[in-house]
C-alpha positions in Angstrom: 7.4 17.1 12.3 10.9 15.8 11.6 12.8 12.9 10.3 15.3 10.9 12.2 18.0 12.7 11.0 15.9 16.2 12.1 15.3 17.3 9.1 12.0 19.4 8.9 9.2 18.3 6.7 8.0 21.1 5.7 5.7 19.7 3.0 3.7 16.9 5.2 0.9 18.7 7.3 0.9 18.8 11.0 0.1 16.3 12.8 -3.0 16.7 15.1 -2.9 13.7 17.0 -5.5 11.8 15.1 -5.5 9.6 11.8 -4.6 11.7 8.6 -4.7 10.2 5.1 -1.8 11.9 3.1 0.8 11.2 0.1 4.3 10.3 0.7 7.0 12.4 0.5 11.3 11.4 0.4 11.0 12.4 4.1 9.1 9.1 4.6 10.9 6.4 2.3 12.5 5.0 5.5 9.9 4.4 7.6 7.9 3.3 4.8 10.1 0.9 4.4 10.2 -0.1 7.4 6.7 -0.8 7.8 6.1 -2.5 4.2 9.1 -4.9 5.6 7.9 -5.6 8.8 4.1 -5.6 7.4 5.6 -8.6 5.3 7.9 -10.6 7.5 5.6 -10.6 10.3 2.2 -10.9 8.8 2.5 -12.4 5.8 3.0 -15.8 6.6 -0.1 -17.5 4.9 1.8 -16.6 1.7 6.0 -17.2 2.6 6.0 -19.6 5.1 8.5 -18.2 7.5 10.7 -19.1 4.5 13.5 -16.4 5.5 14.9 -16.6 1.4 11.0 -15.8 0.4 10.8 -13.0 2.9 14.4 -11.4 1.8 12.7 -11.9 -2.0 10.1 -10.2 -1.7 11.4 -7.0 0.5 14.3 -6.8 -2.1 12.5 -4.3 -3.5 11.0 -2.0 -0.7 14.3 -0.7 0.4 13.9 3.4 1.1 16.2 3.4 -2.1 13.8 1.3 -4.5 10.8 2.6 -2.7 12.5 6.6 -3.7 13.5 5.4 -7.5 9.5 4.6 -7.8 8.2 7.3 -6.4 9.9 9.0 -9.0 8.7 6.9 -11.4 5.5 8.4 -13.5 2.0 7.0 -12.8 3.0 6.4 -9.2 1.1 7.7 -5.9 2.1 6.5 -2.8 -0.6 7.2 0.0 -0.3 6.9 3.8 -1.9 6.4 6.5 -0.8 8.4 9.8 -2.2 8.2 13.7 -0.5 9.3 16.3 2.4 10.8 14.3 3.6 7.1 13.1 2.7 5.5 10.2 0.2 3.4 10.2 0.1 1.8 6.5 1.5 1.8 3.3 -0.4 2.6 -0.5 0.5 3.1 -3.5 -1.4 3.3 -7.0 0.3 3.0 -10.6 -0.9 2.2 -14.1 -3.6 4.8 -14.0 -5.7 4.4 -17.8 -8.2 7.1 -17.5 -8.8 5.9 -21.3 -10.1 2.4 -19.7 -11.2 3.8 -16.3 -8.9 1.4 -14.8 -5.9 2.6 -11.8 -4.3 -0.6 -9.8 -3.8 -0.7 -6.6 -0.1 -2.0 -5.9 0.0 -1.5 -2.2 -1.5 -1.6 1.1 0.4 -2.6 3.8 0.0 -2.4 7.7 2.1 -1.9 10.6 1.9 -5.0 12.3 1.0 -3.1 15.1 -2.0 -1.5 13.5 -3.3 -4.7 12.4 -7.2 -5.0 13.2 -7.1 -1.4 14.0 -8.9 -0.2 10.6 -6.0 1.5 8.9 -5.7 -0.9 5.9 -9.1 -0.8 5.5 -9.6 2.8 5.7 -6.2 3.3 3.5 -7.8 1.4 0.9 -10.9 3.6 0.9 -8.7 6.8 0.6 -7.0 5.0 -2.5 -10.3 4.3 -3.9 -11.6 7.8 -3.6 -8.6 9.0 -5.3 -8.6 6.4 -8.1 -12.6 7.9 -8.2 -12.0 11.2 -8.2 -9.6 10.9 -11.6 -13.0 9.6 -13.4 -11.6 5.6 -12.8 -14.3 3.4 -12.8 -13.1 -0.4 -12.2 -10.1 -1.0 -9.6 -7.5 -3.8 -10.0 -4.8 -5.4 -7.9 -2.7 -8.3 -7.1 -3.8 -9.8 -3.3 -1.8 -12.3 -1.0 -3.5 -15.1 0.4 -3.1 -13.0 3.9 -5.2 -10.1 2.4 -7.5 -11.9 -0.2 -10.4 -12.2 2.4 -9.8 -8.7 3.2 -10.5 -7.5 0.1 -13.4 -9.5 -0.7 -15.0 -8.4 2.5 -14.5 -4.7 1.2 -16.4 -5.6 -2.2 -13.1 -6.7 -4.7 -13.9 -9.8 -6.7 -12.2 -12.3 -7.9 -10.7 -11.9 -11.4 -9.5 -14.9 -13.1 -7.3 -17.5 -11.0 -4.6 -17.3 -8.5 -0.9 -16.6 -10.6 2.3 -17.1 -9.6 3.9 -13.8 -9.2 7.2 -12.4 -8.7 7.6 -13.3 -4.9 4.4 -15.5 -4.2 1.3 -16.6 -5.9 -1.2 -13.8 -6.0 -4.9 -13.5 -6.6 -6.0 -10.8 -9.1 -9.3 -8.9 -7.9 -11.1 -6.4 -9.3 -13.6 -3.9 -7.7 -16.3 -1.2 -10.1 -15.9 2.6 -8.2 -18.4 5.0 -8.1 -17.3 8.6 -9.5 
């Protein structure tokens, strides 16, 4: 598999024409990018409106070159979700306690073209199995209004009241994992 510039990418597995579940590597930061803006502009309207200033807020940050200084970071896993050789959604997990048996989940986005497909959804159940697999017991993130139901329909809770976040109000959910 290659990049767009044709670089090889030697450290992603092949592609067999299905859906693979895999972590990111610097050969993906632009079309990760591309999908986590698009995943926001276009679906995401329950939460900015169409409000164009919203939408430029809240991608500010999901650039490939923010998206590659967090990868970096420590404590940060970003997961995707292939079919067909594309991506198909965005993860990513940070503030791993294995001390508390909490990890949050920071991302999961969609290609708007994946939407109702199953990739969020099964996405999410590869970050959980991962956040299980390091002995974490209760899951944690931040959901829009546009994936609250989601959630709740995939056994995340509520946790306290919606808060104004960064870029829009959000809805902290919590979920117990089986390890």
């Amino acid at each position: 598999m290659q990049n767009k510039r044709g670089i090889s990418q030697a450290f992603s597995p092949a592609d067999t024409g299905g859906e693979l579940l895999r972590r990111a590597t610097p050969f993906d930061l632009f079309d990760m990018s591309r999908v986590l803006t698009r995943s926001i502009s276009q679906l995401c309207t329950a939460d900015h409106g169409g409000n164009a200033e919203a939408i430029a807020r809240w991608c500010a940050n999901k650039t490939p070159q923010a998206l590659r200084v967090q990868m970096m970071a420590e404590g940060w896993e970003f997961w995707l979700l292939i079919r067909a050789g594309q991506i198909a959604a965005v993860g990513a997990l940070a503030e791993i306690d294995r001390g508390a048996g909490t990890g949050r989940i920071t991302l999961n986005y969609v290609d708007p073209a994946c939407r109702g497909q199953g990739a969020s959804a099964a996405l999410l159940a590869g970050m959980e199995a991962r956040l299980s697999d390091q002995g974490i017991t209760r899951g944690v993130l931040t959901s829009t209004a546009t994936a609250r139901d989601f959630y709740l329909s995939r056994g995340w809770q509520a946790d306290g009241p919606a808060r104004q976040g960064r870029w829009i109000l959000g809805h902290p959910m919590t979920k117990t994992l089986a390890c």
